[in-house]
Structures are given as structure tokens and as C-alpha cells.
Steps between C-alpha positions, in 0.01 A plus 500: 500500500200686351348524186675175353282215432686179550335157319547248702510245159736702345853491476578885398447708785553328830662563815815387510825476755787702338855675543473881406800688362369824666768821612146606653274335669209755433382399212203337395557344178846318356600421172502150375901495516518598851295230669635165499194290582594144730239195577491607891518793803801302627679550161421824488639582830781265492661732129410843631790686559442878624840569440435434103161670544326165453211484710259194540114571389177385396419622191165519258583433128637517264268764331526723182537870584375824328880484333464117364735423797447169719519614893456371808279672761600474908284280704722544764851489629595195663671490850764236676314331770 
């Protein structure tokens, strides 16, 4: 993702394996109570559930928004081998 610096000493934003709660998967950017972040890819694929509209990611964050909200921002969607 562009235009988010990630610090590599840091422990606030990171990439990070997660479940998203997401009806939609075009978004870019989740609230902090829709991502459910997990230590591994394998977790995250092993608790998605499409038919819940929980989707396995990786995800940059958590940031502050504009709105004082934490988010998530899509790395990518993760896909079953």
C-alpha cells in the first residue's frame, strides 16, 4: 500500500495477518472492530468464513483517521492455496 510509512522498530503500524468482517470486499480501509488481527496467514485463512463475510487479509495498522477512528488499511486479500 502507498503513502503509509511502516517503522520497522515500531509496534503501531505494521502489517499484520487478520480476519475482516467485510459485506464488501471493495474497500480499502476497515474499522478497528471489524478486523480481528491473528499471529499467522494460516490463522487467518483457517477463521475466514465467506458465508459470515469474514475474509482473511493482510492489513497495515492500526492508524488514527481524519475522524479520531483506528482503521485498518488492505494490503491484500488472502487466498486458499
Amino acid at each position: 500500500m502507498q503513502g503509509i510509512t511502516i517503522d520497522k522498530e515500531s509496534d503501531v503500524v505494521q502489517i499484520k495477518y487478520a480476519v475482516v468482517y467485510a459485506p464488501r470486499r471493495s474497500r480499502g480501509r476497515f474499522a478497528e472492530n471489524c478486523v480481528f488481527v491473528v499471529e499467522t496467514e494460516l490463522d487467518a485463512l483457517d477463521e475466514a468464513d465467506e458465508s459470515k463475510h469474514l475474509y482473511a487479509a493482510r492489513v497495515i495498522g492500526p492508524s488514527k483517521s481524519s475522524e479520531g477512528q483506528r482503521i485498518y488499511y488492505l494490503d491484500d486479500w488472502l487466498q486458499p492455496l
